[in-house]
N, C-alpha and C positions, 0 to 999 in steps of 0.2 A: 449465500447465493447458491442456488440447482445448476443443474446443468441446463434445464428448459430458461432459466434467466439468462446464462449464456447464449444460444443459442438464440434466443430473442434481441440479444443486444450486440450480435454477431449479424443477424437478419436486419436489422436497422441500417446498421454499418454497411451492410449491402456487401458481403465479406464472408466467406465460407470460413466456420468454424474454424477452424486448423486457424487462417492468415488472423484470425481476430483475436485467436490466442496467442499466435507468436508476434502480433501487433501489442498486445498488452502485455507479455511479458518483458518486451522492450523496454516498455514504458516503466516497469516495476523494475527494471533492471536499473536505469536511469535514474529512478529517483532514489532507491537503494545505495547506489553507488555515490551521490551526492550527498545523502545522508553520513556515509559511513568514511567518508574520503576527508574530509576537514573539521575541524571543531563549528559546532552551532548552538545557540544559546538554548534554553531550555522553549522558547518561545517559536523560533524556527523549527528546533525538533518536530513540536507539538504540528505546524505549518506542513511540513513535511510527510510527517504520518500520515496528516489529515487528507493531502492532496493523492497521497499512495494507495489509502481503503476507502476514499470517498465518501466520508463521513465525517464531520465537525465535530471535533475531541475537545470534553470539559479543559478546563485552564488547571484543572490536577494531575493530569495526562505527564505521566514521565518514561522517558524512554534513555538508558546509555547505549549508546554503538556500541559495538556492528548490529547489526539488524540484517537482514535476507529474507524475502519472501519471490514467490515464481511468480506472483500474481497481482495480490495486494487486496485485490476488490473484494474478495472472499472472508477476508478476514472484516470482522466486528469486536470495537472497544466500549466498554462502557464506563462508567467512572468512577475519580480516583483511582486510575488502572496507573500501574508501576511496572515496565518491562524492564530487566535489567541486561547487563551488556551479553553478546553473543546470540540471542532468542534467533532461531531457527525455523 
């Protein structure tokens, strides 16, 4: 993702830059925090991620907590990807 993808998808939003990033880092803040806060099956993990970077993750997709991202949308997986615990 550029920063003109932002900025577009900030423009939609009908939302100055700045508030559409600290609106989305909420939101990656949130779902981070939900990930990394209780145990989840490898199936939610995968649910999880997916709803975080906005992309549908093969069913090889493995992730251990903790996990942290500022963002989430920026990031891209592709498959048979394995993150292990702590990735930053």
């Amino acid at each position: 993702m550029t920063w003109k993808d932002i900025e577009q998808r900030a423009a939609e939003a009908k939302m100055p830059v700045h508030l559409y990033m600290r609106q989305e880092a909420q939101r990656a803040l949130k779902i981070t925090m939900e990930l990394n806060s209780s145990y989840h099956t490898p199936e939610e993990v995968r649910e999880l991620v997916s709803t975080l970077i906005g992309q549908e993750l093969d069913e090889n997709f493995g992730l251990f907590p903790p996990f942290s991202t500022d963002y989430g949308q920026n990031i891209s997986i592709g498959n048979n990807v394995f993150i292990n615990s702590g990735c930053r």
